[in-house]
C-alpha positions in Angstrom: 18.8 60.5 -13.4 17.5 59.3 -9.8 14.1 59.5 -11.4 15.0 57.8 -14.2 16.4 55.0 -12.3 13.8 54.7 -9.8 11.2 54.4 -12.8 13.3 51.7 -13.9 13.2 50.1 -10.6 9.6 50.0 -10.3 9.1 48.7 -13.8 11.8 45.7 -13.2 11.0 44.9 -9.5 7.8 43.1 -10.0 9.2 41.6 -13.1 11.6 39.9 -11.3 9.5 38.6 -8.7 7.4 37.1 -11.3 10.6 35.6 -13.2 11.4 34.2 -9.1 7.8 32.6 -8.6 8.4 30.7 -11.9 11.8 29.6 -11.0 10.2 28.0 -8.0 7.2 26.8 -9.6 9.4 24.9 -12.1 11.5 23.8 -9.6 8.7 22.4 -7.4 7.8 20.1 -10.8 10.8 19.4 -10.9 10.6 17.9 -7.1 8.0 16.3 -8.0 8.8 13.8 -10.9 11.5 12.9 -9.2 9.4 11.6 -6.2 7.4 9.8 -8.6 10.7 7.7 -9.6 10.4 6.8 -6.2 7.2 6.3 -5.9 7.5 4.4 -9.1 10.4 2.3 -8.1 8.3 1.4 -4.5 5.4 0.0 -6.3 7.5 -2.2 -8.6 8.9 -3.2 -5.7 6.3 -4.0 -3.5 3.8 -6.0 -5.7 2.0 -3.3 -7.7 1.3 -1.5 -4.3 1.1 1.8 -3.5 2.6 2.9 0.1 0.2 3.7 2.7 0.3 7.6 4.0 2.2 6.6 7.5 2.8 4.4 10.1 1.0 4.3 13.1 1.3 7.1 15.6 2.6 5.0 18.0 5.8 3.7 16.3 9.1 5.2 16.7 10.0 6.5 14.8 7.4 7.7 12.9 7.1 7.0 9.2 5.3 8.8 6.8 4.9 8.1 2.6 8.2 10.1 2.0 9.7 7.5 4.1 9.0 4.7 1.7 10.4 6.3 -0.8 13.7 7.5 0.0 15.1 4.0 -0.5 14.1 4.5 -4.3 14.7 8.3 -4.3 17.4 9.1 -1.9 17.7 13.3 -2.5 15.6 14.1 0.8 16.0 17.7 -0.4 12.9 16.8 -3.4 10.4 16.2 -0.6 10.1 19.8 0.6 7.9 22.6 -1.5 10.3 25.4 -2.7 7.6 28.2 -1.8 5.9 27.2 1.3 5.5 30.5 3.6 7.5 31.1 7.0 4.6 29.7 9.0 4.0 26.9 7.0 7.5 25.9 6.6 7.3 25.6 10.7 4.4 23.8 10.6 4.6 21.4 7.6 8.1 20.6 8.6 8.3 16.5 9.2 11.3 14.8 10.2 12.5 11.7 8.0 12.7 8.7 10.0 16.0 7.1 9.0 17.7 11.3 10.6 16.3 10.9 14.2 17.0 9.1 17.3 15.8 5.5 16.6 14.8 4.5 19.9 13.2 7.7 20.3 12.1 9.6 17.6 13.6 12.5 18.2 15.6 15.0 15.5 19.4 14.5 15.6 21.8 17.9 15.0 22.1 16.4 11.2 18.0 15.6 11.0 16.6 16.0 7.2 13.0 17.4 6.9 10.3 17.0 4.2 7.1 19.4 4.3 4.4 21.0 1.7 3.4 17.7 -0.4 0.4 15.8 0.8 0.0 12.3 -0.6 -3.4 11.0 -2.1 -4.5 8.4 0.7 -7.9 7.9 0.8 -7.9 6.4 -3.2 -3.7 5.4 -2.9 -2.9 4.2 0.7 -4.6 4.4 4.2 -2.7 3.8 7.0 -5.8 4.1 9.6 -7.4 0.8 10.7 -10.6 0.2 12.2 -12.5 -2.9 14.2 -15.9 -2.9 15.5 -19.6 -3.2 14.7 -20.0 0.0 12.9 -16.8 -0.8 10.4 -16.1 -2.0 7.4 -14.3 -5.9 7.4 -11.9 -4.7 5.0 -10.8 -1.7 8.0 -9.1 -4.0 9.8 -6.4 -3.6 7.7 -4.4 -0.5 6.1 -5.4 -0.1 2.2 -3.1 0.0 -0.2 -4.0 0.5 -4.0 -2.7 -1.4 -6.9 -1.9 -0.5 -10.0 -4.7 -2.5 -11.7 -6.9 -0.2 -9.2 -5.4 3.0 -11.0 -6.9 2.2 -14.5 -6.4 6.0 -15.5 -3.0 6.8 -14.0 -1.9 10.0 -16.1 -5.3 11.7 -14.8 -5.0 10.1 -11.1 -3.4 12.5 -8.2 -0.3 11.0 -6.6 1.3 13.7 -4.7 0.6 17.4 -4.5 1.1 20.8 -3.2 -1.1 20.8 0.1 -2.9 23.2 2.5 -3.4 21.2 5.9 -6.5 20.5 7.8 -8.2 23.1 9.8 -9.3 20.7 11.9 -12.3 21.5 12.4 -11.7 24.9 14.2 -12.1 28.0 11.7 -9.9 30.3 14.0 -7.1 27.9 12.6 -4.7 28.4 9.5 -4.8 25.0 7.4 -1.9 22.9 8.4 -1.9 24.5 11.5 0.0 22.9 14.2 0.8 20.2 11.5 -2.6 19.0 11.1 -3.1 16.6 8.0 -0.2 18.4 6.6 1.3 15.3 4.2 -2.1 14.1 3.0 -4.0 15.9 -0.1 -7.9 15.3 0.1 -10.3 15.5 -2.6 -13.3 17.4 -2.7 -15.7 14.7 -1.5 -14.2 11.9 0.9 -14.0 8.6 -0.6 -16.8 6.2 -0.7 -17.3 3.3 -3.1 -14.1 3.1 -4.1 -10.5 3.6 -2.4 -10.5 3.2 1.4 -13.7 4.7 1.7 -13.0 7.8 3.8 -10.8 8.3 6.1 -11.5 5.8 8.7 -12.1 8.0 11.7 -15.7 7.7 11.8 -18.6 4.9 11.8 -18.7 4.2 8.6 -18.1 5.1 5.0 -21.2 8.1 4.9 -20.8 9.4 8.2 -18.3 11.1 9.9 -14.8 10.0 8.2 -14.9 12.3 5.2 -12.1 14.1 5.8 -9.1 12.9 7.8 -9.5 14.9 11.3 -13.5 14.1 10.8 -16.6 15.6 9.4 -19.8 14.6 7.6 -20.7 16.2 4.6 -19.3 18.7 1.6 -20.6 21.4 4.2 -17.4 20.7 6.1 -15.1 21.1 3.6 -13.2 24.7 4.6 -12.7 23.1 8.2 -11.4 19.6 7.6 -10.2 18.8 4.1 -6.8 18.7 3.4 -6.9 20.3 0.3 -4.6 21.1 -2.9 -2.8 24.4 -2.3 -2.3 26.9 -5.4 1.2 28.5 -4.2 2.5 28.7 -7.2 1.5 31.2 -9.1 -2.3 29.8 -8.6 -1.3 26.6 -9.7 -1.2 23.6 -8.0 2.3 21.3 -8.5 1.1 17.8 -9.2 2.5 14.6 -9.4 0.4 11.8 -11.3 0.2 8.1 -11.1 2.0 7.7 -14.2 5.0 9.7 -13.1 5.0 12.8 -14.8 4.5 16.4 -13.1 2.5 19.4 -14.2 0.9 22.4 -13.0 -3.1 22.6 -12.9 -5.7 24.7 -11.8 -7.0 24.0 -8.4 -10.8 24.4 -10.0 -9.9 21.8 -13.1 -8.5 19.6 -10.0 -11.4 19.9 -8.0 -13.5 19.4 -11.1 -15.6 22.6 -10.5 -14.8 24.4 -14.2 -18.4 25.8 -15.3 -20.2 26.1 -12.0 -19.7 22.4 -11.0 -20.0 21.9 -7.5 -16.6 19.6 -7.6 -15.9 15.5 -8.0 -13.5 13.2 -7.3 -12.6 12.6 -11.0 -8.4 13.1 -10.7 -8.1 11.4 -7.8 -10.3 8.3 -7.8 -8.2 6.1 -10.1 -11.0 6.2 -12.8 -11.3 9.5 -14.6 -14.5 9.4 -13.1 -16.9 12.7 -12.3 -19.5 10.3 -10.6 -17.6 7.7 -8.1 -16.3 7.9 -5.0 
């Protein structure tokens, strides 16, 4: 009888855990469309613009995209990944700004915390600005995108599951010390269209790829930001046009067949070729 149960145990155990990863993976989708009704209900309500990924480091407190949403989707609990691991839910974890000390930024007893979703800033909304002979005129203000801009919205990346940035050191885990933690990258920085990068470098070819830095594809492992398949090797995605699905991290990257990857869900344009 023992062995009879303990056969049954071994059968059933890994079933379960499977039946337990799809529970979460649906529940992450879940998450997710409702952030796009905020998302949705921000844009309407700020002229057909999207939000920009944060505020500037130096305000207190600090605001980042989730923050521009919860006045259009209040249920702060939506904004953190259901299956992030121990380490990354210490490291992802970001406090909302309307749950700390308001003169200075720091978490309260009764502080609320989002962590795990990276928002698509380089084509959506860049925060960074930049002023100087090697920068763009346009850099000297934060881009948003508007929804003329998104022509193919159901096939445009909103919000996703993310990794973190490296950056730059490959002793590092991604996310690591909250590096890049609520951005998602694509797999080649921005560059005719969106913000064109991510503002940290010279200009829109060399060094601002990736946002902690970085020049070419060649740098990809140690600074992109990119889509994390923790569910079940699927990536939880939120689209432009509000709705939620699971997808291949290869089909997002668009590197199915051997392709080397494009920018082609997250540019606004359906587009394998622009940047």
């Amino acid at each position: 009888m023992v062995a009879i149960v303990a056969l049954l145990v071994s059968i059933l155990l890994p079933a379960l855990a499977t039946a337990k990863q799809r529970a979460r993976a649906t529940a992450c989708v879940s998450h997710q469309r409702q952030i796009g009704i905020g998302l949705t209900g921000y844009v309407l309500s700020n002229k057909d613009r999207y939000p920009k990924h944060s505020s500037p480091s130096s305000m207190v407190p600090r605001h980042r995209w989730p923050d521009y949403l919860h006045r259009y989707m209040k249920n702060t609990q939506v904004y953190t990944c259901t299956s992030l691991s121990e380490r990354q839910e210490k490291d992802f974890r970001q406090p909302f700004a309307h749950t700390v000390d308001a003169s200075t930024g720091k978490p309260l007893p009764g502080t609320k915390y989002h962590g795990g979703y990276g928002y698509n800033f380089q084509y959506l909304g860049n925060a960074r600005t930049k002023t100087g002979p090697t920068a763009l005129p346009e850099w000297a203000e934060p881009y948003h995108a508007t929804l003329r801009e998104i022509r193919m919205s159901a096939s445009t990346v909103a919000v996703a599951d993310t990794m973190g940035s490296r950056k730059g050191n490959p002793a590092r885990q991604p996310g690591e010390g909250s590096s890049a933690v609520y951005v998602v990258e694509p797999p080649l920085g921005s560059r005719d269209l969106g913000s064109r990068g991510s503002r940290a470098g010279a200009d829109p070819d060399v060094g601002n790829m990736w946002y902690e830095g970085g020049t070419d594809p060649a740098d990809e492992e140690l600074y992109r930001s990119r889509p994390d398949a923790r569910h079940l090797d699927r990536v939880s995605v939120l689209f432009c046009d509000g709705h939620a699905e699971a997808v291949a991290p290869k089909i997002l990257d668009g590197r199915t067949h051997g392709a080397s990857g494009d920018n082609r869900y997250f540019n606004g344009r359906f587009d394998s070729a622009r940047r």
